[in-house]
Structures are given as structure tokens and as C-alpha cells.
N, C-alpha and C positions, 0 to 999 in steps of 0.2 A: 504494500500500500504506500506508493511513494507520493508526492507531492506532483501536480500537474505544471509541464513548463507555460509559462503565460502567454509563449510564443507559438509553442506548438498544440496547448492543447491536449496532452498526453503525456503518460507515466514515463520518464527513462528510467535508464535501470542507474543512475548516479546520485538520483533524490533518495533522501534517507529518508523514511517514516519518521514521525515526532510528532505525540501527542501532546494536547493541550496545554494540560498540566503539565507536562515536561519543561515545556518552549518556557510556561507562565514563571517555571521554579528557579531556570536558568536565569530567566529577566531581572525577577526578586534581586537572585544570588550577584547577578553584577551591577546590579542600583546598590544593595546592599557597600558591597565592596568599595564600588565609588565613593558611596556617602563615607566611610571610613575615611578614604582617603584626602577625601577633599574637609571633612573636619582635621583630619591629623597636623594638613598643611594649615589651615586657620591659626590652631590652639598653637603653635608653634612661633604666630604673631600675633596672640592674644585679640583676636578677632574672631567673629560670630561664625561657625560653619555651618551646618546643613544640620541642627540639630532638630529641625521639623521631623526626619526623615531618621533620627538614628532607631537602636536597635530600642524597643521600650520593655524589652527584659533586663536590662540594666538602669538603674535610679542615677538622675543626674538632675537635681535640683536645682528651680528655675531661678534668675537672679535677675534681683531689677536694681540699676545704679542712678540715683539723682544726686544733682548739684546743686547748690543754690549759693546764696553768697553768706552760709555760716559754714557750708559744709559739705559734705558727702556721706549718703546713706544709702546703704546698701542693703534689700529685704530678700530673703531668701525664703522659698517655701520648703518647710521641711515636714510634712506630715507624716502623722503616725510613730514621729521620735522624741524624746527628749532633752533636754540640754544633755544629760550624762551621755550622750552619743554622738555630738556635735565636740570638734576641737579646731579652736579657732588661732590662730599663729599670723602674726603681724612682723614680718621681716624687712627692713627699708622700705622702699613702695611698693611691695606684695604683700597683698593677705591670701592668707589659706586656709580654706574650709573643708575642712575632713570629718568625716563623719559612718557609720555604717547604720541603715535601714533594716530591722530584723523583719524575715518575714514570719507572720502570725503562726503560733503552733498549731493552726489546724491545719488538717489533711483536705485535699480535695476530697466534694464528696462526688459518688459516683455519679449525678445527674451532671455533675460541673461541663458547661458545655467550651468555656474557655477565661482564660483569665489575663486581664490587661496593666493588674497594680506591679508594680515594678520593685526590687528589694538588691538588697547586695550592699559595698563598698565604694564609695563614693570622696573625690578631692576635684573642687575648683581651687583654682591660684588666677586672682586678678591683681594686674596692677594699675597699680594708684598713684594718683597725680602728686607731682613735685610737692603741691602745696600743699598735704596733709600733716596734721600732726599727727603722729601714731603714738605722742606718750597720752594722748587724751583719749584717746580709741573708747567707747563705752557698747556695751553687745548687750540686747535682753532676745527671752525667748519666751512666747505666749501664744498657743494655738497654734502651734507647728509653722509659728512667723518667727523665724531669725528674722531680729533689726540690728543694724552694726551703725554708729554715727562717727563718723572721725571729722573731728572739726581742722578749720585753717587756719596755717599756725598768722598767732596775732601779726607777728613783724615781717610779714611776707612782701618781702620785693618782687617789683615787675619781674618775672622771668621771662621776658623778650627784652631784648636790645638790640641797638642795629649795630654791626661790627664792622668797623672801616678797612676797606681794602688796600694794601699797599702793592705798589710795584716795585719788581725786581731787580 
């Protein structure tokens, strides 16, 4: 059962058979792969990848970054955890949020027709603007809402200047 050529109209004997669900699994498998990819090249410059698209059998907690002119605050959703499973590390202008999702001790039961919540071992690392102070950093946790505030350090100079050129 091969595939008809569009020119002739008939089987040769060089078309492979390939069901539906074949073709469909391959396609998954190399979206899949992509989307790795082209996240791996993102996170590498702390830029947004294809996280729409990744794997959701793995937990990677959603982060929302604003600014304003006290500061920078960073909300994380972490549902279903506690602070005791959240560790938060502020290193120069990188923070890092590590933490592990336990999945609940029950069993699937046998009607389970399929399951979308996500569990495992989990680390962002974003970095943070020149202007942060990190010895004021303050973190709370309420509702499975990580909030992080790091305020700007008071005596913050322009960090733009324009640098004069000289010739050689």
C-alpha cells in the first residue's frame, strides 16, 4: 500500500507505506526537538524561547518581571508548594529560583483518562539590572505567589554616558 505519485496517479514500488499516526508521531517528535532547541539557544541569552510549546510533563514556573521607579518585582507562580521547597539565591545580578514540585501521593485511578498537572525539579536564573540593590532583596510566599521586590539602590548614577572617540 504505497503512497500514489501526484504525477502519475499510481503506486511505485519506491513509496513507503506510512500511517497516520506514524507521519503524526514523527511530526510531534521533530516540533518537539526543535522547541528544545531553539529554547536551549534562548536560555543561553537569557531571552524568552518557545516555552508555549515545551514538554508540560516537566514544571517550569511562570514569571512575571515589572519595573517601576522604586523597583523590580518579580511574581512567580508556584502552586501546590510551599516556601520549604522554594530556595531563593541572589548572586551579583542573578537570582535563582530553585525549587522541587512533589507530585501528590495518589495513584492514578483506573478511569484516569489522562493527566496534564506537571511535577519534578525545577531552576530559573534571571538576570537583573545594574540598578538593583540585592542587600534589600525582600521575598514572601502566599497562595502558591512567590513575590521577590528588590528595590534601587538610592545613589544610583546614570548608567549611560557618551564616550569620546579618539584618533590614532
Amino acid at each position: 500500500m504505497g503512497r500514489k505519485s501526484i504525477d502519475e496517479g499510481k503506486t511505485t514500488g519506491k513509496d513507503l507505506p506510512v500511517s497516520r499516526s506514524e507521519m503524526d508521531h514523527c511530526v510531534e517528535s521533530f516540533q518537539e526537538a526543535m522547541n528544545r532547541l531553539i529554547d536551549d539557544f534562548f536560555t543561553n541569552f537569557d531571552l524568552v524561547g518557545l516555552s508555549v510549546f515545551e514538554d508540560k510533563s516537566i514544571f517550569t514556573p511562570r514569571i512575571d518581571m515589572e519595573q517601576d521607579e522604586t523597583g523590580l518585582t518579580i511574581t512567580a507562580e508556584l502552586p501546590g508548594m510551599t516556601q520549604d521547597d522554594i530556595e531563593l539565591t541572589l548572586s551579583r545580578n542573578t537570582l535563582t529560583v530553585k525549587g522541587h514540585k512533589r507530585q501528590s501521593s495518589e495513584d492514578p485511578s483506573p478511569g484516569c483518562l489522562y493527566r496534564e498537572r506537571s511535577f519534578g525539579s525545577f531552576q530559573r536564573v534571571l538576570t537583573l539590572p545594574s540598578w538593583v540593590d540585592s542587600d534589600l532583596a525582600e521575598a514572601s510566599f502566599n497562595n502558591g505567589i512567590l513575590r521577590i521586590s528588590l528595590p534601587r539602590l538610592k545613589n544610583e548614577r546614570l548608567s549611560r554616558r557618551r564616550i569620546p572617540i579618539k584618533t590614532d
